[in-house]
C-alpha positions as CSV (number, residue, x, y, z in Angstrom):
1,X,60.7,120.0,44.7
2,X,59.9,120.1,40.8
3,X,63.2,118.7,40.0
4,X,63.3,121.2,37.3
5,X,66.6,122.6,35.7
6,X,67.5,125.4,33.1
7,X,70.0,127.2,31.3
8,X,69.0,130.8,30.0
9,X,70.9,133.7,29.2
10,X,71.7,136.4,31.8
11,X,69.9,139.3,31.8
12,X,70.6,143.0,32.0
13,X,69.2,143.5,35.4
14,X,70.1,143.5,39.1
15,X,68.6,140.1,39.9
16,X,70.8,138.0,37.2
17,X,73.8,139.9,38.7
18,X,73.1,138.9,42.1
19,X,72.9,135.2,41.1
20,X,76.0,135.4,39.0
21,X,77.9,137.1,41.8
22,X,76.4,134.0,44.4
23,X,77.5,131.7,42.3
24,X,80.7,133.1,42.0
25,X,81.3,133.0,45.2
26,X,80.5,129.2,45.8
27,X,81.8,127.9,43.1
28,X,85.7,129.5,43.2
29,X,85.5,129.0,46.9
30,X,85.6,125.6,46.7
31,X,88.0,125.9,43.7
32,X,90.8,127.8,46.0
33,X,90.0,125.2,48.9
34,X,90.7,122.1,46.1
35,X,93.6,123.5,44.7
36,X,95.3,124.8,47.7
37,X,95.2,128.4,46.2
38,X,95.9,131.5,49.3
39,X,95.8,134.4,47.8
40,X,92.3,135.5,46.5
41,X,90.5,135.0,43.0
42,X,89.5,138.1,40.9
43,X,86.3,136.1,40.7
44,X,85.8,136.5,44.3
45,X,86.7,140.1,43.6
46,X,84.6,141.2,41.2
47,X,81.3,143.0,42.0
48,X,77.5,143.5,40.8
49,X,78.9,146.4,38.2
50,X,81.3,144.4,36.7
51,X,79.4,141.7,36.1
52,X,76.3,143.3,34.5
53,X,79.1,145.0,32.5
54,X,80.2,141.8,31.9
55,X,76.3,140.8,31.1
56,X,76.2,143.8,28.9
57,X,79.2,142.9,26.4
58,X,79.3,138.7,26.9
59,X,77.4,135.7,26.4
60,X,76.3,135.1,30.5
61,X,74.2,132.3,31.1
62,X,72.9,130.9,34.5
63,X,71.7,128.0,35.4
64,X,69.1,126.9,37.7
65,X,67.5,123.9,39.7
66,X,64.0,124.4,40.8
67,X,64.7,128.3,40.3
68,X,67.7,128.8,42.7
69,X,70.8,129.6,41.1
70,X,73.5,126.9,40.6
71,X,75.7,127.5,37.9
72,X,77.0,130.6,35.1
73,X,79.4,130.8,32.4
74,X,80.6,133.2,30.2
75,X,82.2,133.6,26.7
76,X,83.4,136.6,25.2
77,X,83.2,136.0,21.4
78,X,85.7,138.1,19.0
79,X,83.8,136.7,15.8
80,X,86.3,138.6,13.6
81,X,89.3,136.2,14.6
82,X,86.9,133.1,14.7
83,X,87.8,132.6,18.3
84,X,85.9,132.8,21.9
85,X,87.6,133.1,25.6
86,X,85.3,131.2,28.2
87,X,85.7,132.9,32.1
88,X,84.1,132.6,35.3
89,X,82.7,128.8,34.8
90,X,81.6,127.9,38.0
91,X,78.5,125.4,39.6
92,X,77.9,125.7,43.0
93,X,78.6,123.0,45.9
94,X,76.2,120.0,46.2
95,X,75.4,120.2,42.4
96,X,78.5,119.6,40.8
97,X,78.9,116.4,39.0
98,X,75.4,115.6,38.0
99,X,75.5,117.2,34.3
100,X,74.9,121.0,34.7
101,X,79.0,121.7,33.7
102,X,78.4,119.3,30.7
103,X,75.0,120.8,29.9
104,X,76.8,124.4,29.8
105,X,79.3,123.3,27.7
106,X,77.0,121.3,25.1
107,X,75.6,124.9,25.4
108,X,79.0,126.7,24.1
109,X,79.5,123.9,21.5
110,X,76.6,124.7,20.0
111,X,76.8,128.9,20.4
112,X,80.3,128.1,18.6
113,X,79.3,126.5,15.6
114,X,76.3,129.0,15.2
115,X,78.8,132.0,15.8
116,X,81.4,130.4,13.3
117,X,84.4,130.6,15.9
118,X,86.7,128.2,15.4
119,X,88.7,127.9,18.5
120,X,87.4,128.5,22.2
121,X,89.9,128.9,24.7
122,X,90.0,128.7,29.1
123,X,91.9,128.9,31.3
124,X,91.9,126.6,34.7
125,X,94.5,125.1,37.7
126,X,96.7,122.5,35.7
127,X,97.0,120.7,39.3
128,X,93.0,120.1,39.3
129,X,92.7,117.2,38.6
130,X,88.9,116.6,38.4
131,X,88.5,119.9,36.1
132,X,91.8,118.6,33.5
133,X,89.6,115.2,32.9
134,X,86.4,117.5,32.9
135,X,87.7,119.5,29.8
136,X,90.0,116.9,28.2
137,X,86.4,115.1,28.1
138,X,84.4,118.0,26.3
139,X,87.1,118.1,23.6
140,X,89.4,120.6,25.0
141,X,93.6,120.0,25.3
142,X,96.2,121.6,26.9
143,X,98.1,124.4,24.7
144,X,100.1,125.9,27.6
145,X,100.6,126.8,30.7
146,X,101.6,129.9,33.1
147,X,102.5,130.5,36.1
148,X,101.0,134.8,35.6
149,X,99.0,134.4,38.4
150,X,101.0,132.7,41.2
151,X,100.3,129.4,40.0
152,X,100.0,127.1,37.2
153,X,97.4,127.6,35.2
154,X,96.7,125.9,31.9
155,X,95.6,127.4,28.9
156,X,93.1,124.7,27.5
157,X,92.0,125.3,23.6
158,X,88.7,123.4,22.0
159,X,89.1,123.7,17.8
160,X,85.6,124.1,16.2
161,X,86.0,122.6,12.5
């Protein structure tokens, strides 16, 4: 093992979609197991055309240890109202909690500020624990919450001034 890890920016090609869609598929797994969720994700839905769609017209990045795929995030950016809507954040089991969700998100701080958006917004489970503290630690509070999807969600914003 190299031990080596990277962030790049998801490509327009079969390959990144395939790693996007794995990781996926990990990462809200486990999500529905630790919040108790039964019905399915649209995450776990979704499928290669939608997300190099998704590729296409977002900010997709993927990340990797010793070149297998562990983690993605993406931001949809609507520079015109300053503001950005973060989806599909997910690292896979057996590397969470060693930096790669942090890394990603020192990532969006900094495509933020260079895109001159003011407020990023996400969405998450208000009952999960473990991901409130995560995002109340990267800068991010609760604005609201819904219940739209058959449970509570919180709407968590991050202001960029």
């Amino acid at each position: 093992m190299d031990y080596s890890f990277i962030i790049r920016r998801a490509t327009h090609c079969q390959e990144d979609a395939l790693a996007v869609k794995q990781v996926m598929d990990d990462s809200f797994k486990k999500y529905m197991e630790d919040t108790g969720l039964k019905r399915t994700m649209e995450a776990l839905t979704e499928d290669v055309s939608q997300i190099m769609d998704d590729i296409e017209s977002k900010h997709v990045y993927l990340a990797f240890v010793d070149g297998v795929p562990v983690g993605s995030i993406r931001v949809k950016v609507n520079a015109q109202e300053g503001t950005a809507y973060i989806s599909r954040f997910g690292v896979c089991r057996g590397y969470q909690n060693i930096g790669i969700g942090k890394s990603f998100m020192n990532l969006i701080d900094k495509l933020m500020v260079s895109k001159g958006i003011h407020t990023a917004m996400l969405h998450t489970a208000s009952k999960y624990k473990e991901l409130v503290r995560f995002y109340y630690g990267c800068g991010f509070y609760i604005k609201s919450t819904s219940e739209d999807r058959g449970y509570v969600r919180a709407l968590f914003v991050k202001e960029y001034r």
